[in-house]
Each structure stands twice: as structure tokens, then as C-alpha cells.
C-alpha positions as protocol buffer text, in pm:
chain_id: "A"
residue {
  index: 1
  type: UNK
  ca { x: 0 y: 0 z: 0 }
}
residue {
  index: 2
  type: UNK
  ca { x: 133 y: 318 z: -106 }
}
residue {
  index: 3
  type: UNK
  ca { x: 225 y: 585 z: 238 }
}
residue {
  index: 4
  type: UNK
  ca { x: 61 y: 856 z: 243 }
}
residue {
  index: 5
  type: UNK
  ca { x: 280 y: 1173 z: 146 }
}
residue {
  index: 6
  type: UNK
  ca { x: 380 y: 1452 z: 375 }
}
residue {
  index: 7
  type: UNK
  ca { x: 201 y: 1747 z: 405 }
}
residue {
  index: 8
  type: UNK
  ca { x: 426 y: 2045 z: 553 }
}
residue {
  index: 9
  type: UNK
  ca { x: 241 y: 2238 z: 828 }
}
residue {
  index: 10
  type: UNK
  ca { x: 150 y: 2599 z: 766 }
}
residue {
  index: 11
  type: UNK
  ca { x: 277 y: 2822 z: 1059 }
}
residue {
  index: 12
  type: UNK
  ca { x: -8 y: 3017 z: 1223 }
}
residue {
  index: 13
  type: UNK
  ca { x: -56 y: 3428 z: 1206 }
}
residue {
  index: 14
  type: UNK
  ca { x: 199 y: 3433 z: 1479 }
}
residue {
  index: 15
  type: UNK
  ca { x: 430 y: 3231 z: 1283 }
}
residue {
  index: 16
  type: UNK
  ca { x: 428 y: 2890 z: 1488 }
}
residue {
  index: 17
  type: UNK
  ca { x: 329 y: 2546 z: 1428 }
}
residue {
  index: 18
  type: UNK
  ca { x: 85 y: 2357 z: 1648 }
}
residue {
  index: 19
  type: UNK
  ca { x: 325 y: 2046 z: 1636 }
}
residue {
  index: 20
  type: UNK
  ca { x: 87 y: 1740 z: 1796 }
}
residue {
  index: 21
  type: UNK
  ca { x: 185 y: 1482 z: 2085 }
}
residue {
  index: 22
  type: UNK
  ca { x: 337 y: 1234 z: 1835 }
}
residue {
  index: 23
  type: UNK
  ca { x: 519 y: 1470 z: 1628 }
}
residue {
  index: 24
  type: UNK
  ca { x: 700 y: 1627 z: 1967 }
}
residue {
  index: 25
  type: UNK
  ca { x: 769 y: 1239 z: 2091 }
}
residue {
  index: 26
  type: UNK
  ca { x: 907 y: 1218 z: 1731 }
}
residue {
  index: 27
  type: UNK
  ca { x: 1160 y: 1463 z: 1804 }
}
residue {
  index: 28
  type: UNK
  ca { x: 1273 y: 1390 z: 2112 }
}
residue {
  index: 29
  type: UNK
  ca { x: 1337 y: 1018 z: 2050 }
}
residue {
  index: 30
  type: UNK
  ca { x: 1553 y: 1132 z: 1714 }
}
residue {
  index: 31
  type: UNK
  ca { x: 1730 y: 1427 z: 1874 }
}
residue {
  index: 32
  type: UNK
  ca { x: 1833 y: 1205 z: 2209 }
}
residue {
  index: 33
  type: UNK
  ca { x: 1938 y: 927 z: 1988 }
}
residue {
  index: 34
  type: UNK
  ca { x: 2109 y: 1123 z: 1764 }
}
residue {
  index: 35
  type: UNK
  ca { x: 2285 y: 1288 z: 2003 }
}
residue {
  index: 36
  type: UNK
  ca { x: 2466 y: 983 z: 2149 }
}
residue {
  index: 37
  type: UNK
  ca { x: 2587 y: 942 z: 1838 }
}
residue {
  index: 38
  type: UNK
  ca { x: 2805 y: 1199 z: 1739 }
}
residue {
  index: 39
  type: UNK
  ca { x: 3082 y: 1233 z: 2053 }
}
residue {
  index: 40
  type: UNK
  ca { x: 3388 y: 1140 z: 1831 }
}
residue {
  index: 41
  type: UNK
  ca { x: 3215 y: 1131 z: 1496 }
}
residue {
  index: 42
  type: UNK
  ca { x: 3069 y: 1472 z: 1496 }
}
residue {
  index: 43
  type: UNK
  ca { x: 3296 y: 1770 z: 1415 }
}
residue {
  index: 44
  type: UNK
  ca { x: 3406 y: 2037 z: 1638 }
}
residue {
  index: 45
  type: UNK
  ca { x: 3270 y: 2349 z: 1458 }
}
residue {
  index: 46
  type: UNK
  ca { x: 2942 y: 2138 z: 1418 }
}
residue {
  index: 47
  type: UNK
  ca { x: 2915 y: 2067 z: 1797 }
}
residue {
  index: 48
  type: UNK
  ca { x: 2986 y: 2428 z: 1888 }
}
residue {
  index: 49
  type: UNK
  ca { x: 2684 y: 2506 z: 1659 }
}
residue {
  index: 50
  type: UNK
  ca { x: 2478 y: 2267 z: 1839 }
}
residue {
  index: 51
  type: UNK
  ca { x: 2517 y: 2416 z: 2153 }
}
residue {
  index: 52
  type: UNK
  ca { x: 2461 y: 2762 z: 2013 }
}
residue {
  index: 53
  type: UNK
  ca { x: 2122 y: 2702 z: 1914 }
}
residue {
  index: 54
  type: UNK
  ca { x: 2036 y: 2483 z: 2257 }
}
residue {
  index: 55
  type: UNK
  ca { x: 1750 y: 2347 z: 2063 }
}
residue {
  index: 56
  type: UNK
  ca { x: 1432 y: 2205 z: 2248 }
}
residue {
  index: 57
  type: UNK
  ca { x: 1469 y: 1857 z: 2357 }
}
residue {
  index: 58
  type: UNK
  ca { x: 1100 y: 1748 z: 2448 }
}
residue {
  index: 59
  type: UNK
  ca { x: 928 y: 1930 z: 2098 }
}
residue {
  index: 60
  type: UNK
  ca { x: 1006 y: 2051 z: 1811 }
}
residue {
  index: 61
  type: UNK
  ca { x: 1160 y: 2391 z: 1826 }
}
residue {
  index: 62
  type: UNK
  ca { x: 982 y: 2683 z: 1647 }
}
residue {
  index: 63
  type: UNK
  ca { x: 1151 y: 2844 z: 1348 }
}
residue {
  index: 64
  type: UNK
  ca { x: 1187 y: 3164 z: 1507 }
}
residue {
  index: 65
  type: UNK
  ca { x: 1422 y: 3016 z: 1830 }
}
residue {
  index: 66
  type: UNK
  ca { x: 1663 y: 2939 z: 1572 }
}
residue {
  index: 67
  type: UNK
  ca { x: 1624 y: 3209 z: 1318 }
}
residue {
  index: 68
  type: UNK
  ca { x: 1714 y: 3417 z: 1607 }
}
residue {
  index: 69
  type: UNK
  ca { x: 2041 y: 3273 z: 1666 }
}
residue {
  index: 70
  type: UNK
  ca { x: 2138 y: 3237 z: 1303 }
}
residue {
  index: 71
  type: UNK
  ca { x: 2078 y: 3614 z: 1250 }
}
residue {
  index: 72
  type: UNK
  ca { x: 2303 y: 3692 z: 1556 }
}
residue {
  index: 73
  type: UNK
  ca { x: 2567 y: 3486 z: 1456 }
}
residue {
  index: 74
  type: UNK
  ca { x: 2607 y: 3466 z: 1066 }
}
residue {
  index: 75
  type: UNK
  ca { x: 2310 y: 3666 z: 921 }
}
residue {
  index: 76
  type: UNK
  ca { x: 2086 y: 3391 z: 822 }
}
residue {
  index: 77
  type: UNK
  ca { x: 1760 y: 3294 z: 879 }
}
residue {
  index: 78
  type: UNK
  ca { x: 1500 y: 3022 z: 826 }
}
residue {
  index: 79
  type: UNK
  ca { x: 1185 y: 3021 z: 569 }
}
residue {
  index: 80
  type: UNK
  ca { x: 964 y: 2800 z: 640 }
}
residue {
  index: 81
  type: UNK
  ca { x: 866 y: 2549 z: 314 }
}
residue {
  index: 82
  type: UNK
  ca { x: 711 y: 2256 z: 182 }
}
residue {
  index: 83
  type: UNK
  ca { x: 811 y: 1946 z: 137 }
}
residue {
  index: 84
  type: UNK
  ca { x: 997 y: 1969 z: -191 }
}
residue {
  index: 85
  type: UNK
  ca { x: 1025 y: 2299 z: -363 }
}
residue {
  index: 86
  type: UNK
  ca { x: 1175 y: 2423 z: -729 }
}
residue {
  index: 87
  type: UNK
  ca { x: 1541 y: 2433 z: -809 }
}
residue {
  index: 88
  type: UNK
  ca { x: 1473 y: 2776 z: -853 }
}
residue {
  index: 89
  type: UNK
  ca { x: 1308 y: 2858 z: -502 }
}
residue {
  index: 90
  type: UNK
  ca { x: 1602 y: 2654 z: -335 }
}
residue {
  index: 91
  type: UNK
  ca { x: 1869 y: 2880 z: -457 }
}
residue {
  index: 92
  type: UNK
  ca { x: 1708 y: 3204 z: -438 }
}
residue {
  index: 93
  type: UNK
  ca { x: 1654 y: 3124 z: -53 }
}
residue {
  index: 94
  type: UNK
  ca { x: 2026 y: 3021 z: -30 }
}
residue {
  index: 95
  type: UNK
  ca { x: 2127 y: 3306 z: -178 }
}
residue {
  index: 96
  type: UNK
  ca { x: 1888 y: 3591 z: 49 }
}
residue {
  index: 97
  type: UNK
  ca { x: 2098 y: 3366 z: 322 }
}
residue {
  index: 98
  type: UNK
  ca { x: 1802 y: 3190 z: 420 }
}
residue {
  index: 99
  type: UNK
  ca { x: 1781 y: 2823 z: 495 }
}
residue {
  index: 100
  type: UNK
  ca { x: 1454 y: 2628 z: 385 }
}
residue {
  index: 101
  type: UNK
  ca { x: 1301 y: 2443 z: 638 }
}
residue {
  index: 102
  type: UNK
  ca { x: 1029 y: 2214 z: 545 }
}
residue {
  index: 103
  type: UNK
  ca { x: 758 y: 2245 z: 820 }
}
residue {
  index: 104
  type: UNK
  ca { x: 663 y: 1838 z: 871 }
}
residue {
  index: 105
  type: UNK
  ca { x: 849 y: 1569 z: 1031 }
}
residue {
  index: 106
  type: UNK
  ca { x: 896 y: 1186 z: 990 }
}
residue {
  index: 107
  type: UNK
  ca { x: 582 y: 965 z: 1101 }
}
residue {
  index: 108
  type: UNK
  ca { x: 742 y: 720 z: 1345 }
}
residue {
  index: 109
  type: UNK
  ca { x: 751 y: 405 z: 1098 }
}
residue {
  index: 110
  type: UNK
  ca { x: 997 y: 637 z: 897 }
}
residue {
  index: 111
  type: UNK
  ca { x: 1206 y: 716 z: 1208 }
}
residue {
  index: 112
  type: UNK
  ca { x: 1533 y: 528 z: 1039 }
}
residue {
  index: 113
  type: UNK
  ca { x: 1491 y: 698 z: 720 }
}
residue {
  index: 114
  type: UNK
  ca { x: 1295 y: 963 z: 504 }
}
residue {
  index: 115
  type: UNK
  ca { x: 1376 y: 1052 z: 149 }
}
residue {
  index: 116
  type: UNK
  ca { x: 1225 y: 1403 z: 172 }
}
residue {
  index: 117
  type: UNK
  ca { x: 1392 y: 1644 z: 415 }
}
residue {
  index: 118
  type: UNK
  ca { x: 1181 y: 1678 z: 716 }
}
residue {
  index: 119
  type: UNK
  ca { x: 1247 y: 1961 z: 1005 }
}
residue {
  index: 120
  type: UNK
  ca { x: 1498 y: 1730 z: 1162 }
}
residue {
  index: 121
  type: UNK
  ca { x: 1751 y: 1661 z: 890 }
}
residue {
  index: 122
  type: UNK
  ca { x: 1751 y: 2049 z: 860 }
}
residue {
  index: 123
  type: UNK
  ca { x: 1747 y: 2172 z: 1179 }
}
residue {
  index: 124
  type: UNK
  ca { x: 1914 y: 1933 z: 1344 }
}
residue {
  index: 125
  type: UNK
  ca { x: 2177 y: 1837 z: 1014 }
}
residue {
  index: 126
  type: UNK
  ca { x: 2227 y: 2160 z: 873 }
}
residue {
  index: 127
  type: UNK
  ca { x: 2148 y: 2492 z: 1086 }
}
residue {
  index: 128
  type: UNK
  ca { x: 2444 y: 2420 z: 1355 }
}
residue {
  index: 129
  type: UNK
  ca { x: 2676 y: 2458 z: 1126 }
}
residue {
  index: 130
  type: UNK
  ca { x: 2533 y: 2784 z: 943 }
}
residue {
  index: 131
  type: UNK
  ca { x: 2660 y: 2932 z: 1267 }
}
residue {
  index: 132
  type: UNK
  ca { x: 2988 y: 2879 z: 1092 }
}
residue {
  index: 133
  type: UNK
  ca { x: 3102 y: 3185 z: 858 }
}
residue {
  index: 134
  type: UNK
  ca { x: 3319 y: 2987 z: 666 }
}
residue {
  index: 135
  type: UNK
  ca { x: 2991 y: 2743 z: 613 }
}
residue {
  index: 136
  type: UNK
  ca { x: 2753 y: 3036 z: 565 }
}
residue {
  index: 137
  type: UNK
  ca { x: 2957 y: 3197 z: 303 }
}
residue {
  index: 138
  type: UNK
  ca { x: 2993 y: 2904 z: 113 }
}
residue {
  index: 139
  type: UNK
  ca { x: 2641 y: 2812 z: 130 }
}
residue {
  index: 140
  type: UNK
  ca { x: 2505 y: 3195 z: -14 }
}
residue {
  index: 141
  type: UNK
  ca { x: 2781 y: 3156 z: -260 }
}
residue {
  index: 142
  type: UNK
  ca { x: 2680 y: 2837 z: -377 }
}
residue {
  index: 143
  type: UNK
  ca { x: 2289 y: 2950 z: -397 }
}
residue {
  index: 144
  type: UNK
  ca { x: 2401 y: 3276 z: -608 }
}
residue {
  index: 145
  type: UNK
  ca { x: 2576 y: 2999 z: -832 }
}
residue {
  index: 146
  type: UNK
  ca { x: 2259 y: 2801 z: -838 }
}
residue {
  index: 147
  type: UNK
  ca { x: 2012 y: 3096 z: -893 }
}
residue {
  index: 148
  type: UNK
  ca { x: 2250 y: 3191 z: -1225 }
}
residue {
  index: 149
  type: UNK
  ca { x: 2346 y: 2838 z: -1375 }
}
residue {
  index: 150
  type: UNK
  ca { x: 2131 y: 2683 z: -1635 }
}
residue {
  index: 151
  type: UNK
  ca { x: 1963 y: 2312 z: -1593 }
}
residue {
  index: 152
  type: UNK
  ca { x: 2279 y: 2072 z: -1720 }
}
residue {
  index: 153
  type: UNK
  ca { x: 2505 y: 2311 z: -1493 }
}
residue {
  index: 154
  type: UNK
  ca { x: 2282 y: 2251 z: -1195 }
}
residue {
  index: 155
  type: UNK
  ca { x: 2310 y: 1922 z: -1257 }
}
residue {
  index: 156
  type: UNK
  ca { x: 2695 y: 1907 z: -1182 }
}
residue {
  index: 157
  type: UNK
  ca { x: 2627 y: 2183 z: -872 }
}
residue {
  index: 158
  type: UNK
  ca { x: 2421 y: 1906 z: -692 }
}
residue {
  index: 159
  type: UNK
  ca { x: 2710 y: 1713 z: -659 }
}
residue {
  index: 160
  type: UNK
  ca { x: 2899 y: 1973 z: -476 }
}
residue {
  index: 161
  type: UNK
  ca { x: 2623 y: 2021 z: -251 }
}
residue {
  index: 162
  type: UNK
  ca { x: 2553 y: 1649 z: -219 }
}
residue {
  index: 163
  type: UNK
  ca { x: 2935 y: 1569 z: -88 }
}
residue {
  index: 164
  type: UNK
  ca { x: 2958 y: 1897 z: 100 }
}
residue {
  index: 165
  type: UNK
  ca { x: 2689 y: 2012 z: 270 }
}
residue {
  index: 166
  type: UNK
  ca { x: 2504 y: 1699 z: 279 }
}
residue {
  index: 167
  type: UNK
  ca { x: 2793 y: 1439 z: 318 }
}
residue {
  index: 168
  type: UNK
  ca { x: 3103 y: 1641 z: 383 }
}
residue {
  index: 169
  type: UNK
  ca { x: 3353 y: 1465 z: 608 }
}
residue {
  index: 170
  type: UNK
  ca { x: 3680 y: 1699 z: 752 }
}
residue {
  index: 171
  type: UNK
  ca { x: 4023 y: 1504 z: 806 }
}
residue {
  index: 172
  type: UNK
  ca { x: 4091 y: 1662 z: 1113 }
}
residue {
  index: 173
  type: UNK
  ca { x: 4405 y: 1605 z: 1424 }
}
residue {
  index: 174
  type: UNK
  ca { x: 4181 y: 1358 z: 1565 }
}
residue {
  index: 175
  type: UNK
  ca { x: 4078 y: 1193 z: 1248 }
}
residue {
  index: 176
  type: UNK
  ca { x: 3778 y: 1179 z: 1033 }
}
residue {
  index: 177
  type: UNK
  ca { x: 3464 y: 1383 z: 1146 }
}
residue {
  index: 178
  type: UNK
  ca { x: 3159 y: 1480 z: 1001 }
}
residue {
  index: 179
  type: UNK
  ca { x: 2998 y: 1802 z: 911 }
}
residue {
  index: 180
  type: UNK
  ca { x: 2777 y: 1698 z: 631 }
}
residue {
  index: 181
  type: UNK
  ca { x: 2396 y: 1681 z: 735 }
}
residue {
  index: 182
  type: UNK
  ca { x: 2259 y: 1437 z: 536 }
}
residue {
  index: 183
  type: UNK
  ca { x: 2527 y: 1222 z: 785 }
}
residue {
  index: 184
  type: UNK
  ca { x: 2477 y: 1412 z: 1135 }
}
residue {
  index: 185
  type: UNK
  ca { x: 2080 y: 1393 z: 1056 }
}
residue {
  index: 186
  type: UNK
  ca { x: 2082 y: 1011 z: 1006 }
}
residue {
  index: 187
  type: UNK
  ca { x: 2171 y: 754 z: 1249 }
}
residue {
  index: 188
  type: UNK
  ca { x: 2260 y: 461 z: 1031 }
}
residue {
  index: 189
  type: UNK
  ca { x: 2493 y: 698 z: 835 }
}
residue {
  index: 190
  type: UNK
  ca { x: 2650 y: 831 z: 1113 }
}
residue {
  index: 191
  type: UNK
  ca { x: 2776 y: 498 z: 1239 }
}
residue {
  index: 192
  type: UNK
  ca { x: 2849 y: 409 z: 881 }
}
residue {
  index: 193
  type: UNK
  ca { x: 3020 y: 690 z: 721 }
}
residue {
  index: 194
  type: UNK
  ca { x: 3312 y: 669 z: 977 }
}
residue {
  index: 195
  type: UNK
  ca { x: 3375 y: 287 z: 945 }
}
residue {
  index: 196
  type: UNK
  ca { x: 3572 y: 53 z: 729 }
}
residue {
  index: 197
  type: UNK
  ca { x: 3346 y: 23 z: 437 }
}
residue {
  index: 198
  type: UNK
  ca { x: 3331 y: 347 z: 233 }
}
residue {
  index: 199
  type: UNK
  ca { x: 3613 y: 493 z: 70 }
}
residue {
  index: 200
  type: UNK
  ca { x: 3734 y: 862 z: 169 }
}
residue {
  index: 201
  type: UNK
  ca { x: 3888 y: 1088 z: -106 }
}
residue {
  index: 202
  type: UNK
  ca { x: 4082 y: 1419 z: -39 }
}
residue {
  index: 203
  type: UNK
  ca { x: 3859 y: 1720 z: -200 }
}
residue {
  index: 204
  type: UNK
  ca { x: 3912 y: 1757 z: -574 }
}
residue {
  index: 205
  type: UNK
  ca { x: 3657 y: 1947 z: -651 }
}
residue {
  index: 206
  type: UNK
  ca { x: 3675 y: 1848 z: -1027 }
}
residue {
  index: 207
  type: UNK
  ca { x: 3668 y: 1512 z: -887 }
}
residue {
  index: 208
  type: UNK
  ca { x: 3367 y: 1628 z: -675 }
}
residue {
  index: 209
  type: UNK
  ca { x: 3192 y: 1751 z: -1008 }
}
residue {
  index: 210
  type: UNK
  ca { x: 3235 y: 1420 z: -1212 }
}
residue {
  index: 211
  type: UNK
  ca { x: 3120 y: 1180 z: -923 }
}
residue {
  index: 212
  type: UNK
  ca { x: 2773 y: 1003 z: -958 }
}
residue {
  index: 213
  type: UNK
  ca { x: 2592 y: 954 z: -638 }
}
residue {
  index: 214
  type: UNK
  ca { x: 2255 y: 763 z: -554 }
}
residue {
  index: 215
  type: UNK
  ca { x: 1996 y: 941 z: -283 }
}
residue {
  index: 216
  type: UNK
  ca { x: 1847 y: 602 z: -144 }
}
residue {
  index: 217
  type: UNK
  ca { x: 2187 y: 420 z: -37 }
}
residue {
  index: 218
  type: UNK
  ca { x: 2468 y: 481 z: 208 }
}
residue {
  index: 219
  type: UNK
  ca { x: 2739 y: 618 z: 53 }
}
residue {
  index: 220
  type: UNK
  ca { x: 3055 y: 462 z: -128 }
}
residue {
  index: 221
  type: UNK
  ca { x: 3269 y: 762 z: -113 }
}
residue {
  index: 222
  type: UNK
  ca { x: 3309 y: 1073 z: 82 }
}
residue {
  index: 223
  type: UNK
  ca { x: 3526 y: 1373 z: -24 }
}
residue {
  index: 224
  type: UNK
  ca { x: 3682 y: 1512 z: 333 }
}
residue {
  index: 225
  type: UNK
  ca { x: 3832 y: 1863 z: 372 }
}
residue {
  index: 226
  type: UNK
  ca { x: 4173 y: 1918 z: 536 }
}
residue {
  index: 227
  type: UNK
  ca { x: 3930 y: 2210 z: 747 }
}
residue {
  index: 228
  type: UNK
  ca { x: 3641 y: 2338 z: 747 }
}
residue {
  index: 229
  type: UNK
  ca { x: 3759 y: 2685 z: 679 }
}
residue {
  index: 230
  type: UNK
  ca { x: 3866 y: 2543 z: 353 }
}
residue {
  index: 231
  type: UNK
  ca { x: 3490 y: 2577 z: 233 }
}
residue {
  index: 232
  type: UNK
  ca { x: 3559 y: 3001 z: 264 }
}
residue {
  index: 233
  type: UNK
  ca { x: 3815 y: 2961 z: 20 }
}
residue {
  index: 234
  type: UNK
  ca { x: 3645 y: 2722 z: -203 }
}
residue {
  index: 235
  type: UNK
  ca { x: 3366 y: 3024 z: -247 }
}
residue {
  index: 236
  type: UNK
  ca { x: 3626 y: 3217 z: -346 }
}
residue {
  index: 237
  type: UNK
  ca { x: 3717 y: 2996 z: -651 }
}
residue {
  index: 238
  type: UNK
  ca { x: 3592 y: 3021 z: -984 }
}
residue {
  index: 239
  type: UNK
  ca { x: 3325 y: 2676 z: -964 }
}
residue {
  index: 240
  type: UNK
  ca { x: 3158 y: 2761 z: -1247 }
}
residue {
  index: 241
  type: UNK
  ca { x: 3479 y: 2737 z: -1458 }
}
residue {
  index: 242
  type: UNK
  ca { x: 3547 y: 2376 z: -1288 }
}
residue {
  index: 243
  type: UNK
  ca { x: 3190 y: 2281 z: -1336 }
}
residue {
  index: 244
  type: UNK
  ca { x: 3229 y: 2400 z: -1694 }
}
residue {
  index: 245
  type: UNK
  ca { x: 3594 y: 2157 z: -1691 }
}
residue {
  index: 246
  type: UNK
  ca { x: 3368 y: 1880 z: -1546 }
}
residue {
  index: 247
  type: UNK
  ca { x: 3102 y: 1883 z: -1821 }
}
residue {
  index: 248
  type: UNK
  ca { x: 3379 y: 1845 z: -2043 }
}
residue {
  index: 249
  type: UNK
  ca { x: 3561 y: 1565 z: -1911 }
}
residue {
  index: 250
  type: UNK
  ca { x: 3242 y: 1372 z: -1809 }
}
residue {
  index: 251
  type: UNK
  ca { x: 3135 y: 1167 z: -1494 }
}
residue {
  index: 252
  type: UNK
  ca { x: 3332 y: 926 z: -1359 }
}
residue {
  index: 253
  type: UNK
  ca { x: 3192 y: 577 z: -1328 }
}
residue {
  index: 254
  type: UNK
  ca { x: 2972 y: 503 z: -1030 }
}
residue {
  index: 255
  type: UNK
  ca { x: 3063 y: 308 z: -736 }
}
residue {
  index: 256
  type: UNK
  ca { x: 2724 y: 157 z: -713 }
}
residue {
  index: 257
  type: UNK
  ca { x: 2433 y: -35 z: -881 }
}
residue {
  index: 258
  type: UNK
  ca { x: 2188 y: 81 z: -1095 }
}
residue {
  index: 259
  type: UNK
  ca { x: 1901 y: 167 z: -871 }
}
residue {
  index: 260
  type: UNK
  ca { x: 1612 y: -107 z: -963 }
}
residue {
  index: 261
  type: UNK
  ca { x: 1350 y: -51 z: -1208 }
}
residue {
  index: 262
  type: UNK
  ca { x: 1009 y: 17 z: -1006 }
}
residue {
  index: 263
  type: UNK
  ca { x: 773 y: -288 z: -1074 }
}
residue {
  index: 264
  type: UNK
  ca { x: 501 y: -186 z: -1353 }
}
């Protein structure tokens, strides 16, 4: 039987969300368990986020607790959205240096794993670290990119995002951490991404731009910076040139399986 799909919650005239009984349990089960997770996994500047925004533990927190602290730290703030919005939409926000939030969370039967991005993979995944300025910057940079590259180039920009922001790993004194929030938001990828199975690259980032990736899988490969400052400097480069290298050198093979053929 088909699920039935999400349905984002539309914040009141005062701007919060009536979140029910279950959705609050829903939270606090995935932000406690979460948050046993990432001593030793989790990356300093990411941590240091995370107690900057001292979210909520017993409900979901309201988008104005951590707009304020975004604002008072790098400039951002969040806009509340639904569950999937236009390429176009997503970069524009990026680029105004505001994060989109979609306003539903996971049903408990999809505690382990969502597709769409629900208010905990970006609260919880991404917003610490958009205390960061060298994060920030790079994240407005990369939605100005967005808002001005055509379809094909957008194509080759997801894969930045997707082993940055998403799955970004830093090779730090201590060893390999994690500031990407597709990993920090997700349990099973969190104990995964760290182990012996995937491979870790250095960042290339023409390498970045010619590597395939699947949404519905743990990852193969990770790209990991030497620090997360590095991603301040990276803004700074001229990406559109590599993505334009990229395109002409083409992808790389993938490191995984075709994803099956749905049944007809």
C-alpha cells in the first residue's frame, strides 16, 4: 500500500506550528538518539553550533528560536517550506541567506529513514553549522551559483552540494569527522560513514563535479576537507569554470548499482 505523502504544516498568524503529541515524541526520541551518536564522529565546529542554538529537547523547536540565533551569529535565517520545492526557489533562498526548512516531520515508521527532508535533517543536520562563517559563506555563494546556472550546470552543482553540505567529512588532528547533514541527521549513516566500508577521497573538486551519487543508499565515497575553513576559500574559486571543466571531461563511473526498475 502506497504511504501517504507529507504534508508540511503551515505556521499560524503568529508564525508557529501547532506540532501534535506524536510529532513532539518524534523529536525527542531522534534528537536524544542522535545525540549519542556523534561524541567522536561529529565535528568540532558542528558541535559548537549545536550548543549555540540549545535546541528544544521534548518538541520541536519553532523556526523563530533558531532564526534568532542564526541572525546573531552569521546573518541567516529560516523560511519555512514545503516538502519539496523548485530548483529555482532553493537557490534564491540560499542566496537571500536563508535556509529552507520544510515544516513536517517523519511519522514514526519512517524514524530510520525519510527521502524528503523533514524539520529534523535540517534543523538538526544543517542549521548548527550555518553558525559557521566559513559554512555560511559558502552556502550563499553556492545558492548565487545556483540561482545563475542553467539546468545541465545545476546538474553538476548538486554534486557539490551532495558531498559537502550533505555528506562532507573533515580530516581533522583527531581523524575523520563529520559536518555533512545528510550524515549528522541520520543515524545509520553516522555509524556508517566513519567505518571501514566506504572509501574517503581528499577534495578535488573536479573530482567532486564528475562523481555520480545515488539518494536512497549509504554512501561509497566521501570527499573530506583538510578544514572546514577550507569551504571560505572554495567560495572564493571560480566553480563555475570547474563545473564547466567537469562537463567536459564527463562523470566518472559510479561506485554503485543501478538503482532497480520500479515494478510496472
Amino acid at each position: 500500500m502506497k504511504a501517504t505523502p507529507y504534508v508540511a504544516h503551515a505556521p499560524g498568524p503568529d508564525g508557529r506550528i501547532p506540532w501534535s503529541e506524536v510529532e513532539n515524541a518524534t523529536w525527542q526520541t531522534l534528537i536524544a538518539r542522535q545525540s549519542a551518536e556523534l561524541p567522536g564522529r561529529a565535528c568540532d565546529e558542528y558541535c559548537a553550533g549545536l550548543a549555540r542554538l540549545n535546541l528544544p529537547r521534548t518538541r520541536v523547536p519553532q523556526l523563530a528560536e533558531v532564526g534568532q540565533v542564526l541572525e546573531a551569529t552569521t546573518g541567516w535565517s529560516v523560511a519555512a517550506v514545503p516538502a519539496l520545492i523548485s530548483f529555482d526557489r532553493f537557490f534564491s533562498l540560499l542566496a537571500q541567506r536563508r535556509f529552507p526548512v520544510a515544516t513536517f516531520i517523519r511519522r514514526p515508521e519512517d524514524l530510520d529513514y525519510l527521502q524528503e527532508p523533514d524539520i529534523f535533517h535540517e534543523i538538526y543536520g544543517h542549521c548548527p553549522l550555518l553558525t559557521n562563517p566559513a559554512f555560511a559563506h559558502f552556502t550563499q555563494v553556492y545558492g548565487q551559483l545556483g540561482l545563475a546556472a542553467c539546468k545541465e550546470e545545476r546538474v553538476y552543482l548538486a554534486r557539490l552540494y551532495w558531498f559537502t553540505v550533505e555528506f562532507g567529512l573533515l580530516r581533522t588532528a583527531a581523524g575523520l569527522r563529520i559536518y555533512g547533514g545528510g550524515i549528522l541527521s541520520s543515524i545509520g549513516e553516522t555509524r556508517y560513514a566513519l567505518g571501514a566500508v566506504p572509501q574517503v577521497a581528499e577534495f578535488d573538486l573536479i573530482e567532486v563535479l564528475r562523481t555520480p551519487y545515488r539518494i536512497d543508499i549509504m554512501q561509497p565515497l566521501y570527499f573530506a576537507l583538510g578544514r572546514l575553513d577550507d569551504l571560505f576559500e572554495l567560495a572564493e574559486r571560480d566553480i563555475m569554470g570547474a563545473v564547466h571543466q567537469a562537463m567536459r571531461l564527463g562523470l566518472r563511473a559510479p561506485l554503485f548499482p543501478p538503482k532497480p526498475a520500479l515494478a510496472g
